[in-house]
C-alpha positions in Angstrom: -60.8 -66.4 -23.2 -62.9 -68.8 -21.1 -61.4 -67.1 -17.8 -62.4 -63.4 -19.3 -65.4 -64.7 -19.7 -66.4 -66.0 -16.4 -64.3 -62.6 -14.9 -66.6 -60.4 -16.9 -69.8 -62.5 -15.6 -68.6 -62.5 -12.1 -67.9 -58.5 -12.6 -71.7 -58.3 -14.2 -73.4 -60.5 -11.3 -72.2 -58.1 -8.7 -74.2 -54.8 -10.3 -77.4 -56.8 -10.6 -79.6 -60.4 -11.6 -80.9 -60.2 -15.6 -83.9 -59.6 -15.6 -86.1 -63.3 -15.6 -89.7 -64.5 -16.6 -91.9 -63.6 -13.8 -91.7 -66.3 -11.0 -93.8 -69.3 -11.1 -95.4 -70.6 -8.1 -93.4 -74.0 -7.2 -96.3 -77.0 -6.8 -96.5 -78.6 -3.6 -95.3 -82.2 -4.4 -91.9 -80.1 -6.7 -91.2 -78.1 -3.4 -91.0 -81.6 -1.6 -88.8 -83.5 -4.5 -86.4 -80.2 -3.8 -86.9 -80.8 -0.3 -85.4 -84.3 -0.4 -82.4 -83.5 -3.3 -79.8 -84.7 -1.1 -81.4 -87.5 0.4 -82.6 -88.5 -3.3 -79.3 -88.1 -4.6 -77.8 -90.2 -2.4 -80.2 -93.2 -3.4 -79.9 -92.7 -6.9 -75.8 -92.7 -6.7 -76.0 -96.1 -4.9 -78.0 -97.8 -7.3 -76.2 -96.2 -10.0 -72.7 -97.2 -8.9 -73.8 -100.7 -7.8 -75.1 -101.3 -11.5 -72.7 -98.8 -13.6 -69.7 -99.8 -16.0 -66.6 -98.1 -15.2 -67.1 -95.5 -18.4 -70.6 -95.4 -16.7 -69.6 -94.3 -13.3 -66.5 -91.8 -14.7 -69.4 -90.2 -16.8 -71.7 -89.7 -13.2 -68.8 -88.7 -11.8 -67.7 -86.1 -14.0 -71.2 -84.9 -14.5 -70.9 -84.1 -10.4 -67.7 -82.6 -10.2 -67.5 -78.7 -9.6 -69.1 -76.5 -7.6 -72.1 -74.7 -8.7 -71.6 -70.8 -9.6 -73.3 -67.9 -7.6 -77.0 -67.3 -9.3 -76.1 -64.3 -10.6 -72.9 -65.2 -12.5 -74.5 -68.6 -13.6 -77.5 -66.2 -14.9 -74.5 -64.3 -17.4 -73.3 -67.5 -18.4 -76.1 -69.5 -19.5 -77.4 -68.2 -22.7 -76.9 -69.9 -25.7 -77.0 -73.1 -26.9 -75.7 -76.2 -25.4 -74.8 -80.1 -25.7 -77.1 -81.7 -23.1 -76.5 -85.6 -22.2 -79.3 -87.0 -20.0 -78.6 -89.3 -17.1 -80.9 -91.2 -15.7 -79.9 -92.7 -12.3 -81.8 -95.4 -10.0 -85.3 -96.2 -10.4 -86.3 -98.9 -13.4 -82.4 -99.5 -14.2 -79.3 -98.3 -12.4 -78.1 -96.2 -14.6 -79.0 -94.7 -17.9 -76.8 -92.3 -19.9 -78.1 -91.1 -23.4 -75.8 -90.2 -26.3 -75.7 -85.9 -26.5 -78.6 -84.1 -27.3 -79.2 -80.0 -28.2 -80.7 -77.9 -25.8 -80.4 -73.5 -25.5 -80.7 -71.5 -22.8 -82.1 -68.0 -24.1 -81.5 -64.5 -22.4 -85.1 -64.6 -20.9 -84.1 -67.7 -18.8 -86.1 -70.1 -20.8 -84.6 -73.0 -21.7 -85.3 -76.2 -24.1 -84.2 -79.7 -24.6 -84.4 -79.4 -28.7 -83.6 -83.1 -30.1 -84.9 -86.4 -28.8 -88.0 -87.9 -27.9 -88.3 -87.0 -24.4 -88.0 -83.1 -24.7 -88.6 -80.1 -21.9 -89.6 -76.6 -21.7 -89.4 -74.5 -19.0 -87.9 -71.4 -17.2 -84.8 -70.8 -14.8 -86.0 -69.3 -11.0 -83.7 -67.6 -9.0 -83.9 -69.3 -5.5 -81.9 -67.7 -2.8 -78.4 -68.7 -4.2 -79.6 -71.2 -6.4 -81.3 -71.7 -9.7 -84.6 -73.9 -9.8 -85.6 -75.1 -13.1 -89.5 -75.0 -13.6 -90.6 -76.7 -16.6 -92.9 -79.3 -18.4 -91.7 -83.2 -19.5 -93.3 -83.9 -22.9 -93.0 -86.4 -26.1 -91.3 -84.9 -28.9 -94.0 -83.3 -31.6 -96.5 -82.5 -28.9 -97.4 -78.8 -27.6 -97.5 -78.9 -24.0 -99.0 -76.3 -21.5 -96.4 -74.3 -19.4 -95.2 -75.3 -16.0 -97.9 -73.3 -14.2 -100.6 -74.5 -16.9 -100.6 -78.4 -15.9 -103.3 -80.0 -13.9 -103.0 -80.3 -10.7 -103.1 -84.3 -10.8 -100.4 -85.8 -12.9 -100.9 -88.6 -14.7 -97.6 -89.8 -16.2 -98.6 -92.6 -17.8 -101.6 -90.4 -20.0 -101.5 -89.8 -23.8 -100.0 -87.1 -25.0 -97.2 -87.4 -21.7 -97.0 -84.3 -20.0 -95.6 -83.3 -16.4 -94.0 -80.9 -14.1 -89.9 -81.0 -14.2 -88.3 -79.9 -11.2 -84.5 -79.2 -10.8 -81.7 -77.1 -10.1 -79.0 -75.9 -12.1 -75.7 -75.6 -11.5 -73.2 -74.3 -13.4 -69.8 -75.5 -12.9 -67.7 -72.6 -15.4 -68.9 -71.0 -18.4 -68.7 -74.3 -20.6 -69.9 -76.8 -18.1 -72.9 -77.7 -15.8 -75.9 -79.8 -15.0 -79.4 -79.6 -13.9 -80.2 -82.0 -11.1 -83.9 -83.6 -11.1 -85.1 -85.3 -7.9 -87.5 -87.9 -8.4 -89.0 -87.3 -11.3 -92.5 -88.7 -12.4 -91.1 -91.3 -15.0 -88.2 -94.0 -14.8 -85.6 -93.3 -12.7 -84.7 -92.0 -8.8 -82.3 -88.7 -10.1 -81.3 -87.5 -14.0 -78.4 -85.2 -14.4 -78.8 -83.2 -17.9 -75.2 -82.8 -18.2 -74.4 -79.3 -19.8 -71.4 -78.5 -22.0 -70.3 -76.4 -24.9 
């Protein structure tokens, strides 16, 4: 079934994209955190696996493995809802990998971390051949502005906690994939929301 699945999207993806949220203009300081993925990446990995346990660095790994989908077939897959496991590499600590959470991608290309106290709302992009994930970091129980809404200055440290989340997805199949956020504004060098159902 899985392998119909991912035919049918690959079939689909060839005819046309869905149809997405209008296209948010990417702030300055996110185009430059995309900019520097790699490079950011690579920093974050070396700090991780110099601090890591061994269940630590399989889980990184893992979360790495695969290459991501063509936009348009990873745009078929995503709706629905998902297991999302947040880790947090470099920064503060070397590595930080949280227990599963719940997040859903819905048909519009919005998407939402559900459960926990750090939470995120936002919107997939289509980028070339890649996804971008434009969205807003916020505590749990709080209403927070839209990607586009938030002040220009960023204050990450301010109560009620709100800022810009930058990242790419990547899906790996139709049960599996991450989104990849370069430096972001609290804690750690890279997090990985590892994606499965």
């Amino acid at each position: 079934m899985p392998m119909n699945k991912l035919l049918t999207a690959i079939a689909l993806s060839l005819l046309a994209l869905p149809a997405l949220a209008e296209d948010i203009p990417i702030r300055t300081d996110d185009a430059e955190r995309l900019a520097q993925l790699d490079a950011t990446t690579g920093e974050a990995l070396r700090q991780a696996f110099a601090g890591a346990t061994a269940e630590e660095a399989q889980t990184i790994a893992r979360a790495l493995t695969g290459e991501a989908l063509p936009a348009g077939v990873a745009l078929e897959l995503m709706p629905g809802e998902w297991s999302c496991r947040m880790a947090k590499l470099g920064g503060l600590l070397p590595v930080v990998i949280y227990q599963p959470f719940r997040c859903v991608f819905r048909k519009d290309g919005t998407f939402e971390k559900l459960t926990g106290s750090q939470r995120t709302i936002g919107s997939a992009q289509a980028d070339g051949e890649r996804l971008l994930y434009l969205g807003t970091g916020f505590i749990a129980g709080d209403t927070p502005p839209g990607y586009a809404d938030l002040p220009e200055d960023i204050d990450a440290t301010a109560s009620p906690q709100r800022f810009p989340e930058i990242g790419v997805i990547e899906l790996t199949g139709p049960d599996s994939g991450r989104i990849l956020f370069p430096a972001p504004h609290v804690e750690s060098r890279l997090n990985i929301l590892i994606l499965s159902r």
